[in-house]
C-alpha positions in Angstrom: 18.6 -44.4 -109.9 17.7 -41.0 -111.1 16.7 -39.6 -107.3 20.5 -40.4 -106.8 21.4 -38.8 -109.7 22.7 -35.5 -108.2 24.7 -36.8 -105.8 26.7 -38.8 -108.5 27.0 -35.5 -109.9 28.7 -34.3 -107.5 31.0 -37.2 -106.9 32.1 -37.6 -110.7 32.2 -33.3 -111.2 33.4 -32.2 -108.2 34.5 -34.8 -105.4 36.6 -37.9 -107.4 37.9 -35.1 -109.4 39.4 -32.9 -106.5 40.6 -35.8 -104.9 42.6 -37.1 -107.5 44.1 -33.4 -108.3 44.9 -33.4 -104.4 46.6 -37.4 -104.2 47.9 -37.3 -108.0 49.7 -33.8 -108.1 53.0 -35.2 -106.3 53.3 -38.6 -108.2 51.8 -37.6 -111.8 53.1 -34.1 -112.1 50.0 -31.1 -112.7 49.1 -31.9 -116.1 48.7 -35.4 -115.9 46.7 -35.2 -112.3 44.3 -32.5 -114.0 44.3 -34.6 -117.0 43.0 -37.3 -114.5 41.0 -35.1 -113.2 38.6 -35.1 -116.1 37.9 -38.8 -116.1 35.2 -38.8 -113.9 33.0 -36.5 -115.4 33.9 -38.0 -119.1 33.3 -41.6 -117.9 29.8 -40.6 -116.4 29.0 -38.1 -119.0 29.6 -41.2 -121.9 27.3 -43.5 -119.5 24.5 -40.9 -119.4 24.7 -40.8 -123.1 24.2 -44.4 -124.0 21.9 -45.0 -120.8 19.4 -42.3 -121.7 19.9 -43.3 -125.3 20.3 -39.7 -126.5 20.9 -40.2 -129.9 19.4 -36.8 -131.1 20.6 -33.2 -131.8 20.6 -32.8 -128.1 22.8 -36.1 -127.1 25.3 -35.2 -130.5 25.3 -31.6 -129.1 26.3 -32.9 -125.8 28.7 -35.4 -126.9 30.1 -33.7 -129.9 31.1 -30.4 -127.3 32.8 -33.2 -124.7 35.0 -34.8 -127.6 36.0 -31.7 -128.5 37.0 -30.2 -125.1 38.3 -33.6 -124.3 40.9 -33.2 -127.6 42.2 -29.9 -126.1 43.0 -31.7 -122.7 45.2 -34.0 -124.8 47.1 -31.8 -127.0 47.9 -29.4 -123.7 51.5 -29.8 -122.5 50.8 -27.8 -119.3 47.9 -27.5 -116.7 47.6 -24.3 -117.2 47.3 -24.7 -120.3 44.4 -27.4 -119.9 42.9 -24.5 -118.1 43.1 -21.8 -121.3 42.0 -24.4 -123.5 38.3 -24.1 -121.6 38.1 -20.7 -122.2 39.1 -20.9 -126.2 36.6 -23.9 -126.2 33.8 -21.3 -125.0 35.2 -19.2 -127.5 34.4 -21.7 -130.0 31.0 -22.4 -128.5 29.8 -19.1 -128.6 30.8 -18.4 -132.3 28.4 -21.4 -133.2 25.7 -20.8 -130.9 25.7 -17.3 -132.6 26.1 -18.9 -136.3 22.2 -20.6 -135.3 21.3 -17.6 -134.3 22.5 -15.7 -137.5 21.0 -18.5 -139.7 17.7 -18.5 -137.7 18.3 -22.5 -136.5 19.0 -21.6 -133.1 20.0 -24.6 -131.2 17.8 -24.6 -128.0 14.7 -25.0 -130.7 16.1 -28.3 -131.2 16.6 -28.8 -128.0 13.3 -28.9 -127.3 11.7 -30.7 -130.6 14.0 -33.5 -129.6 12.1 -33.1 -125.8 9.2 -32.9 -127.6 9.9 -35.8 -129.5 9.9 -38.1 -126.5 7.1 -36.9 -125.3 5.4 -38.4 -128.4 5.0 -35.2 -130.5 7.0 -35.7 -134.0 9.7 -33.4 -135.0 8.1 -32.1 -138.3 5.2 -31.1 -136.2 7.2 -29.6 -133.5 9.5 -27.8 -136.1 6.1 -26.1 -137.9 4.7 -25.3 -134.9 7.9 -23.4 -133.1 9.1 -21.8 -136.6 5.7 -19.5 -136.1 6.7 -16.2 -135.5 4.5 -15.9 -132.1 7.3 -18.7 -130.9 10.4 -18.5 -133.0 11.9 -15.3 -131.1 12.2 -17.2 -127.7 14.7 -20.1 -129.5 16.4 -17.6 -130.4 16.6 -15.8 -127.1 17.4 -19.0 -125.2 20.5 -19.4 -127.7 21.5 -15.9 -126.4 21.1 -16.8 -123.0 23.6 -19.9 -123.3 25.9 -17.4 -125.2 25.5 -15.0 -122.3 26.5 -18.2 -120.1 29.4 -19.0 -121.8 30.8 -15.3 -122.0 29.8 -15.0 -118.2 31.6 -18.2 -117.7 35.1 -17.5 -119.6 35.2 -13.9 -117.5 34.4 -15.7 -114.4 37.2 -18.8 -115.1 40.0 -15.8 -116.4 39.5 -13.6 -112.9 39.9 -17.5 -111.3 43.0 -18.2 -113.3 44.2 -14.6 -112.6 43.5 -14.8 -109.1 44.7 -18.5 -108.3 46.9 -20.0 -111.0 47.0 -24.5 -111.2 47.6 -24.3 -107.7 43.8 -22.9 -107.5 42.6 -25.6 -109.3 40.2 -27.3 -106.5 38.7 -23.8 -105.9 38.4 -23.1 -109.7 37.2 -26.0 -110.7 34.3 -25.7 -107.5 33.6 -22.6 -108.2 33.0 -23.4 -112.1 30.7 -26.5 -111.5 28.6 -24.2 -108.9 28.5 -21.6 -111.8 27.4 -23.8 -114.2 24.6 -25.2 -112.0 23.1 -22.1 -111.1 23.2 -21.0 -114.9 21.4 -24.6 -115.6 18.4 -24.2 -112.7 18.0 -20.2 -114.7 18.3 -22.0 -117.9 15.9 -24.7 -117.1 13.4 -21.7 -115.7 13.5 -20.1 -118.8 12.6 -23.1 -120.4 9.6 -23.7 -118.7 8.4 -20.4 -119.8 9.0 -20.8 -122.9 7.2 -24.2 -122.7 3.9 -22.3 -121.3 4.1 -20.1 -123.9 4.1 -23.1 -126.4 1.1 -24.4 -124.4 -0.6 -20.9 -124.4 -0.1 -20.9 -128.4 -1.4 -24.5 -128.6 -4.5 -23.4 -127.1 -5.2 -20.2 -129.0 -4.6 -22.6 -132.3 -7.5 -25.4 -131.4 -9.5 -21.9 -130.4 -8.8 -20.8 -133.4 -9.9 -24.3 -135.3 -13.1 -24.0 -133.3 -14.3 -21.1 -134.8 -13.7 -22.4 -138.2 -15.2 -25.3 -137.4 -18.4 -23.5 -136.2 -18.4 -21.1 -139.1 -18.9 -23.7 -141.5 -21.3 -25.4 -139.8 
């Protein structure tokens, strides 16, 4: 299932949605066939959730952002409102990825003690090890990368809006998924830098034990 799983990406983000916003416009009115629209991803997004059993920081994170932006939909009276209310949800996002940054619990550190976690390391260990200060500063830079994604993300979406109004919404709402996926694969790279710099660290600490080890002997 999983070697399919970017092509039902693309179906549920980008295909199913545009086709209903292209068939549903004329019957439903703009609101309701963008509020259609939605279903796709939401439907698959809830199935990843329980299938992958993501009942962490990560998987709340996850589902706690789509509940949220789903509520907004709802309470729209007008596409283009539907389309705003993305932007003010980035808004929102970046005001609490900042808040874990301010408080030094920057989210992406959980992120990864809950990946961590199912690779069979426990979280109290994880949490020690990534609070050092050798590895602490590059949770916190990963946060400010998904803030710079977000504020990337609403300038992109307002020029969009701008530029092509609900009628745009096809080429918006493409243009927005491809966004987001390029972000992702950079996102995903700087994770795995981050992750060889947790190996690297993991290393110099059993050098380290060594040492000791020998000393007292």
């Amino acid at each position: 299932m999983k070697k399919f799983k970017p092509i039902i990406e693309i179906i549920c983000y980008i295909v199913l949605p545009i086709v209903i916003w292209k068939y549903g416009r004329e019957p439903l009115g703009d609101y309701y066939a963008m509020l259609l629209s939605t279903a796709p991803a939401f439907v698959y997004t809830i199935w990843n959730f329980f299938n992958d059993r993501q009942f962490n920081v990560s998987g709340l994170y996850i589902m706690s952002s789509l509940m949220v932006n789903t509520i907004l939909d709802l309470i729209s009276d007008s596409a283009e409102w539907m389309l705003w209310n993305g932007i003010y949800f980035n808004f929102g996002m970046i005001a609490f990825l900042l808040l874990t940054i301010a408080i030094k619990k920057p989210i992406v550190m959980y992120f990864l003690i809950d990946a961590a976690y199912v690779q069979g390391t426990p979280r109290e260990e994880s949490l020690k090890k990534y609070k050092s200060k050798e590895l602490f500063k590059y949770f916190q830079w990963l946060t400010a990368f998904l803030i710079l994604r977000d504020v990337l993300e609403s300038g992109v979406k307002i020029w969009l809006i701008y530029k092509y109004g609900v009628d745009g919404f096809d080429k918006i709402l493409i243009a927005m998924r491809t966004f987001g996926w390029i972000m992702s694969v950079v996102f995903v790279g700087a994770v795995m830098f981050v992750f060889n710099k947790i190996s690297q660290h993991a290393e110099k600490e059993k050098s380290a034990e060594s040492e000791e080890e020998e000393k007292v002997i």
